[in-house]
Residue, then its C-alpha position, 0 to 999 in steps of 0.5 A: x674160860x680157858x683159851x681154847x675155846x670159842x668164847x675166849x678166841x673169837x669175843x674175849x681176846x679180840x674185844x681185850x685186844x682191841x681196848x688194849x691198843x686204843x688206850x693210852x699207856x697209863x690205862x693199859x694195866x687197868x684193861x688188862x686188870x679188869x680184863x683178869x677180874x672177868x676172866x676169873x669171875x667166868x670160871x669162878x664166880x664164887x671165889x674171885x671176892x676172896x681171892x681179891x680180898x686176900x691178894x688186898x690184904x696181903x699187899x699191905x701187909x708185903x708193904x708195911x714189911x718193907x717200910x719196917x727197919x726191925x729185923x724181928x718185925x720183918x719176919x713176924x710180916x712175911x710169917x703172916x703173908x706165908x701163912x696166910x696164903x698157904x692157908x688159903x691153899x691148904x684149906x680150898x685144896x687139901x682140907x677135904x683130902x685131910x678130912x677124907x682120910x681122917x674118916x677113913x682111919x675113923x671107921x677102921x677103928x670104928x669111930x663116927x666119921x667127921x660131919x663134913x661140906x665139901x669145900x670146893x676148889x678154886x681155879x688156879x690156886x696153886x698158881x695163885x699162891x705160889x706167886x703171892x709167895x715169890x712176891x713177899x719173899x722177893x720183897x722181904x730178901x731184898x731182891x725187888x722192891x714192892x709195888x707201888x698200887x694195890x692195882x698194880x699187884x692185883x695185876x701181877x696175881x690176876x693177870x689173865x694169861x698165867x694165873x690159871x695154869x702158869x708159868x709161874x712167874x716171880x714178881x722180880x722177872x715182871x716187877x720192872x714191866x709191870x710199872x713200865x713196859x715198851x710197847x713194840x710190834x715186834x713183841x705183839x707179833x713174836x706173841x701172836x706167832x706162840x699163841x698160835x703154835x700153843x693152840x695147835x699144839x693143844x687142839x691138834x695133838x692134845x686133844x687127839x691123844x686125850x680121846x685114844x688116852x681117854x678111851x682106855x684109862x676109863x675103859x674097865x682096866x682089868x679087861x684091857x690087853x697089854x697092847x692097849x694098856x702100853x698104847x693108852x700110857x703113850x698117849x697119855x704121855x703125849x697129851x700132858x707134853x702138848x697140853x702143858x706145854x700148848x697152855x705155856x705157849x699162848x700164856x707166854x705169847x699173850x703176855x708177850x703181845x703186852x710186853x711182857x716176858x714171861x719164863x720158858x716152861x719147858x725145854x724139849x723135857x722128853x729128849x733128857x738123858x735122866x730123870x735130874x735132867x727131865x725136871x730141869x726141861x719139864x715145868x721149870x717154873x716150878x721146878x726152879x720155884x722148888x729149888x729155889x724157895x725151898x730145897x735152897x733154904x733146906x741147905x740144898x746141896x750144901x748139908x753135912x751128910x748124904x741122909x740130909x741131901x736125900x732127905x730133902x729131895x724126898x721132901x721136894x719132890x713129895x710136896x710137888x706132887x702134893x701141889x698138883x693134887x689132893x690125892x694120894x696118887x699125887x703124892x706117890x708120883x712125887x716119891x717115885x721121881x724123887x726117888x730117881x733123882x736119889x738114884x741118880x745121884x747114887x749111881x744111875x746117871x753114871x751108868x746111863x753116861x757110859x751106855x751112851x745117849x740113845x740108851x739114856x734117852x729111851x730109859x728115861x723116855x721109858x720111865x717117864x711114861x710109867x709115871x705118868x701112869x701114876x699121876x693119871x690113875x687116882x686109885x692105887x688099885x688102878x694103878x696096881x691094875x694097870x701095871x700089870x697090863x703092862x707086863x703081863x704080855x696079854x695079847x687081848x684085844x688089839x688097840x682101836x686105832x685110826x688113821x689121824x691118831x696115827x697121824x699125829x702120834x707120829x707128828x707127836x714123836x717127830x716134835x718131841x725128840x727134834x731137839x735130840x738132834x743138831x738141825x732140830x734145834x737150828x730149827x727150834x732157834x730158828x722158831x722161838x728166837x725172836x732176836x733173828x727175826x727180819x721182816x720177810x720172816x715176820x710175813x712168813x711167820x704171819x701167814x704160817x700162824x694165821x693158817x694154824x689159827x684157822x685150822x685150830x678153830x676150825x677143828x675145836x668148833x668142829x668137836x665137843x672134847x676139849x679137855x684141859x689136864x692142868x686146869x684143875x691144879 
């Protein structure tokens, strides 16, 4: 189930909204607990035992650690709850990857390949375990302590609205709320205006550059012309910013409608002037969840030479693009920002500074996009492929556009680099900043989400195609 579908608009989130307001305060959680449980079970059936047996386990192990005053002890109990939920993601997700590439060397050298059954993947567990991490380590630093009911954590892991595709959400942001949270109207209707901006940000540009996007990237690559191959990139690129990003949306406005807050994902990423500068706006859950829980304890900035600095941004980055995917292509999109952010470092943001903004922004804008071309295409072939296309200047077949991609390729252009310029972010501050809003503005902005509600639905319900990029992570 995810929340651009039918299902879930017009029978699961009005029937949960429903419960959720008729019940007392101290019954809230369990609706939104029970409410995760079916949730989950609706797209993964198989897997929600083992993901409520594990997060159980873990609860108690995250609690005796912190009752425990031995310093050894402490460390032997965060070791287990790492390990153990690492091991969880690292056998769902990598363990067919590892078993496919140790077969691949197997038949090289003319070996029998490993009997192997594919192990399938569970929905959102990436998400899921590097929650369950934020949580012990959280505890074990002493940043917050644990919670207090087994109900409460399940809550935390599970909650509906972020556990499929994130934000990442550390259990210090949310522990305080999840125990006790106000309930005000202000935030059930700030929440109900993101929701409905995250939809039409999904369903009315997403998902009209995932149909041109679609076409070409799964079209024979070496038959494309150059025109297409740079168009298909393009619309590739606007797709992940509004699929993500719309996904962030109505997770952030349903835990708002709860009373929660849940962090900001992105920050107008395709208006930076570096590559540095793009992975501070783009998914910054993660971003700050890599920086703090693993380049930080790598020594981050703060190490002896310029090879260990390196070093540990090649390994961050390697492991990003390792987290979205068992697949080498994954892992090579990982090295290729890393890479930047070295050059960065070296000399590229200085370079881009004294070329002024626009330059730095199209050259990061340009860079961007080729990446993306390597996080679509799973085959390193298909990747050569396509980059050739790009640069072979082959006129070919012209791209088979219409009018609405047209349409909304503008709209996506106009949105993503409003922020570039002084009155798009009076406007965005004007929009997002639920600190200015009066009561004629809640009216307005009433209507306005209503209206994006309605048309949102009305072209879903109208098409089949409703493809979901980060679901799979």
């Amino acid at each position: 189930m995810v929340f651009s579908s039918s299902i879930f608009l017009f029978y699961f989130l009005p029937i949960f909204l429903l419960l959720y307001i008729s019940v007392g305060k101290k019954y809230k959680n369990y609706v939104i607990l029970f409410a995760s449980i079916l949730f989950y079970s609706w797209g993964a059936p198989k897997f929600i035992f083992v993901i409520l047996a594990s997060t159980i386990v873990d609860f108690f192990i995250v609690k005796k650690l912190h009752k425990s005053e031995n310093r050894k002890t402490r460390k032997q109990l965060l070791s287990l709850s790492i390990f153990l939920n690492l091991g969880l993601l690292a056998y769902f997700k990598y363990a067919n990857f590892f078993v496919e590439n140790v077969n691949q060397v197997l038949l090289a050298i003319g070996v029998t390949e490993v009997g192997w059954t594919q192990v399938a993947l569970p929905i959102g567990i990436s998400f899921y375990t590097f929650q369950t991490l934020t949580y012990s380590i959280d505890v074990y630093r002493n940043v917050h302590a644990p919670l207090r009911k087994v109900s409460d954590y399940l809550l935390y892991i599970l909650s509906f609205p972020q556990m499929i595709a994130g934000p990442i959400v550390r259990f210090s942001t949310v522990a305080d709320e999840i125990e006790n949270r106000p309930d005000k109207l202000d935030d059930k209707l700030f929440g109900f205006y993101r929701f409905a901006i995250g939809l039409a940000k999904k369903i009315l540009i997403a998902n009209v550059m995932a149909e041109q996007a679609d076409a070409i990237f799964n079209s024979d690559l070496k038959n494309i012309s150059t025109a297409q191959a740079w168009l298909g990139m393009l619309a590739y690129t606007f797709q992940i910013y509004f699929d993500f990003s719309g996904y962030s949306d109505m997770a952030i406005g349903l835990g708002r409608m709860m009373g929660f807050h849940f962090p900001e994902n992105f920050n107008s990423p395709y208006t930076s002037k570096s590559i540095t500068e793009f992975w501070r706006r783009w998914h910054i859950t993660l971003g700050t969840f890599m920086r703090d829980y693993l380049y930080i304890p790598l020594g981050g900035n703060k190490v002896n030479s310029n090879a260990r600095l390196y070093f540990n941004l090649s390994l961050v980055f390697l492991l990003s693009g390792l987290w979205h995917g068992a697949s080498w292509n994954f892992v090579l999109w990982g090295a290729y920002h890393g890479m930047f952010l070295i050059l960065d470092r070296l000399f590229l943001q200085n370079i881009l500074q004294r070329a002024g903004n626009f330059v730095a922004l199209l050259f990061t804008f340009l860079f961007t996009m080729f990446g993306w071309v390597i996080f679509k295409i799973e085959s390193l072939a298909g990747i050569k492929t396509y980059f050739y296309k790009l640069f072979s200047f082959n006129v070919g077949a012209a791209p088979n556009v219409n009018t609405v991609f047209l349409v909304v390729l503008l709209g996506a252009v106009v949105f993503s680099f409003l922020t570039a310029f002084a009155t798009g972010k009076k406007v965005e501050a004007y929009v997002f900043s639920s600190n200015q809003f009066t009561n004629k503005k809640h009216i307005v902005f009433t209507c306005f989400a209503i209206l994006l509600l309605v048309v949102s639905s009305s072209v879903f319900t109208a098409s089949d195609f409703n493809p979901f990029i980060y679901f799979r992570f």
